[in-house]
C-alpha positions as a Markdown table, in Angstrom:
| # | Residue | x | y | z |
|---|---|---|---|---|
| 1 | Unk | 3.6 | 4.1 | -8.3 |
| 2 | Unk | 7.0 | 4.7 | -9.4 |
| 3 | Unk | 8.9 | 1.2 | -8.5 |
| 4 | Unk | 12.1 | 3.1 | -8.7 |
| 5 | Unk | 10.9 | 5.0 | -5.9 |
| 6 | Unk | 8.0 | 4.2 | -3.8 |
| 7 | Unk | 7.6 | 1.6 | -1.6 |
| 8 | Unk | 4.2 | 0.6 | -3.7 |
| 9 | Unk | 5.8 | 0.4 | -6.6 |
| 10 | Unk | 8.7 | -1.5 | -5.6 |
| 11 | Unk | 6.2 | -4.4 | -4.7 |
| 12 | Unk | 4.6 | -4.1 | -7.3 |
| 13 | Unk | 8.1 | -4.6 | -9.4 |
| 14 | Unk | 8.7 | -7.5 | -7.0 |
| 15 | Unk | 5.3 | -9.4 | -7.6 |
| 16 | Unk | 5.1 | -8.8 | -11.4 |
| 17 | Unk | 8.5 | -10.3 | -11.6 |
| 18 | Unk | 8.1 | -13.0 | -9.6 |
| 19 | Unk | 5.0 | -14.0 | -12.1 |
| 20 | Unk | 7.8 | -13.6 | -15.1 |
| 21 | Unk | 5.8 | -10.6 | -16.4 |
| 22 | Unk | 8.3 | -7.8 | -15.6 |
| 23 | Unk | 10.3 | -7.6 | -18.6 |
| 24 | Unk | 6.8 | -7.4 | -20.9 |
| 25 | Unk | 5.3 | -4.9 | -19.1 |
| 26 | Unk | 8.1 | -2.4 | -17.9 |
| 27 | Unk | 8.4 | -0.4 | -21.1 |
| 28 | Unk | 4.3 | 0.5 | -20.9 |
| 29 | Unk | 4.0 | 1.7 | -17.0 |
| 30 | Unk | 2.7 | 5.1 | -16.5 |
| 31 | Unk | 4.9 | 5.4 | -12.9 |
| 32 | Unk | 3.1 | 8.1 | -10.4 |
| 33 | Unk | 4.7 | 9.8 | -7.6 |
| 34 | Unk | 2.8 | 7.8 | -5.1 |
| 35 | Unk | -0.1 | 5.1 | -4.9 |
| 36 | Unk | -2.7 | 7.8 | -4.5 |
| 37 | Unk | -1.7 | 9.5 | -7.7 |
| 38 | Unk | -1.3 | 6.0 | -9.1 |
| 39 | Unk | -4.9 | 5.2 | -8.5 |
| 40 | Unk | -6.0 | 8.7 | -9.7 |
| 41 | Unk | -4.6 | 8.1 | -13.0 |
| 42 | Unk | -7.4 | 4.6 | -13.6 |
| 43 | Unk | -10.1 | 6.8 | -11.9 |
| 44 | Unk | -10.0 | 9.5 | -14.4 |
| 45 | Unk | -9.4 | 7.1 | -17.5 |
| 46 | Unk | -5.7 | 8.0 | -18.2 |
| 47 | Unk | -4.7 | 4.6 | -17.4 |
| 48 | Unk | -6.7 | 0.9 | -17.8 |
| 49 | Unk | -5.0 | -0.5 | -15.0 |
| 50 | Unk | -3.2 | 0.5 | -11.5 |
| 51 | Unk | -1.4 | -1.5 | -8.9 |
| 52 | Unk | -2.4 | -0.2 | -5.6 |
| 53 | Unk | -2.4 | -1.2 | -2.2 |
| 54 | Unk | -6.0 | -2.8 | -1.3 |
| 55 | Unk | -6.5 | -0.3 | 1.4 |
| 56 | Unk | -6.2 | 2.3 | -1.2 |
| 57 | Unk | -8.8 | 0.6 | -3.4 |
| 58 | Unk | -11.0 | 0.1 | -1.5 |
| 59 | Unk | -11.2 | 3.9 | -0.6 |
| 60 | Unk | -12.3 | 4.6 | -3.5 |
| 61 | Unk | -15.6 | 4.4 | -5.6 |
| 62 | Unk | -14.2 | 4.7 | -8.7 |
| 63 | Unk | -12.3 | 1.5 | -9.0 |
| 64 | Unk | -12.7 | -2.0 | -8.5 |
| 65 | Unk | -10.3 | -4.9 | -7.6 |
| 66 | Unk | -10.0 | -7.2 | -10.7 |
| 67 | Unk | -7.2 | -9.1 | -9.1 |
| 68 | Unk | -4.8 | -9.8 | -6.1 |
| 69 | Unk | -0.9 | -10.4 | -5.9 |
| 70 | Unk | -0.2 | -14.2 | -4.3 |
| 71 | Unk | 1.1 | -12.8 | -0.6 |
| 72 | Unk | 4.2 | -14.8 | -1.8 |
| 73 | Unk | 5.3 | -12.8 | -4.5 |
| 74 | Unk | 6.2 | -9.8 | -2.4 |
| 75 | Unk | 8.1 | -8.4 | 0.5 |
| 76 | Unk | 5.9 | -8.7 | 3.4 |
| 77 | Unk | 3.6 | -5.0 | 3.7 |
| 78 | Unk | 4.7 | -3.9 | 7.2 |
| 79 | Unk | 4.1 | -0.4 | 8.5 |
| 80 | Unk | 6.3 | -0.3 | 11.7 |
| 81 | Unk | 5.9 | 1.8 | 14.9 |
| 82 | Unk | 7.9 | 2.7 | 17.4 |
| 83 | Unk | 8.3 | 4.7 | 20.2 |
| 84 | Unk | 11.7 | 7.1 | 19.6 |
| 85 | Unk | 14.1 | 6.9 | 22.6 |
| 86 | Unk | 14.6 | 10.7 | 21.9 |
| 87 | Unk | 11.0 | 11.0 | 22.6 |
| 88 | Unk | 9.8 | 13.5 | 25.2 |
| 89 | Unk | 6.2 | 13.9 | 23.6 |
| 90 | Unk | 3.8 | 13.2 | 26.6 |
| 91 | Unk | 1.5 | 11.6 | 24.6 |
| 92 | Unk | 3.9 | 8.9 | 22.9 |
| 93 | Unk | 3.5 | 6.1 | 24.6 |
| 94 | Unk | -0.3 | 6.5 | 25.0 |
| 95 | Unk | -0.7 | 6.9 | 21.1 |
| 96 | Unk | 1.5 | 3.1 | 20.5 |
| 97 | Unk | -0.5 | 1.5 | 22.7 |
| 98 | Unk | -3.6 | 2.9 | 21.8 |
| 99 | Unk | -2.5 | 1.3 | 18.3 |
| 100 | Unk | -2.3 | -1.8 | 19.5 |
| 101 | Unk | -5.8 | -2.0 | 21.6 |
| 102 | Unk | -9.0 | -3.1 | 21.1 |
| 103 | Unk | -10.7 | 0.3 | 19.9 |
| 104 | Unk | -7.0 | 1.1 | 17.7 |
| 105 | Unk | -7.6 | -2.5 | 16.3 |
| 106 | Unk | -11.0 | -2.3 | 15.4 |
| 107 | Unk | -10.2 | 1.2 | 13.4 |
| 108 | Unk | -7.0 | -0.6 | 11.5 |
| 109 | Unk | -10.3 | -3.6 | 10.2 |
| 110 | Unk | -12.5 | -1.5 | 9.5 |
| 111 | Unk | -10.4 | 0.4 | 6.8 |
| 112 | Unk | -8.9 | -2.7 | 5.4 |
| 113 | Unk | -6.2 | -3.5 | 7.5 |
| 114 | Unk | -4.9 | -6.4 | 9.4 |
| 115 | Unk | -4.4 | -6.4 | 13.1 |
| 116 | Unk | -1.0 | -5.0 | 14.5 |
């Protein structure tokens, strides 16, 4: 994804410069609008290679992993929640802490997440 832009493709900025390959690989990125349609363009062919999040890999049939960023090389991944002060939806609080349970937990593994 575009790492001008998107959150994907800023990490993926941030790892491949932290490996010192930046600089040799900038002028030959194909930057997409978002990881989805990053990993679209290696599914149909228009591109050898794609940085996506793993989640988003594995999603898909058409791809496979052929290598992982060191966790070190990156901004930690965080997806935050939070319950908005201005928040009058009766179902707020039930939906965060259903996040957070057993059953929410279980649902974040089994698509390739780790545990909030």
């Amino acid at each position: 994804a575009d790492p001008d832009a998107v959150p994907a493709g800023k990490y993926a900025k941030a790892s491949l410069t932290a490996l010192g390959v930046w600089r040799g690989v900038a002028g030959r990125l194909a930057p997409a609008e978002n990881v989805r349609a990053a990993m679209a363009l290696v599914e149909h062919g228009a591109a050898p290679l794609g940085i996506v999040y793993a989640t988003d890999a594995r999603a898909s049939k058409r791809v496979r992993v052929v290598g992982v960023f060191p966790t070190s090389s990156h901004p930690p991944i965080r997806y935050p929640v939070a319950l908005l002060k201005a928040s009058r939806h009766p179902d707020a609080m039930g939906f965060r802490s259903f996040l957070a349970s057993r059953e929410g937990r279980a649902i974040f593994a089994r698509y390739g997440f780790a545990a909030p």
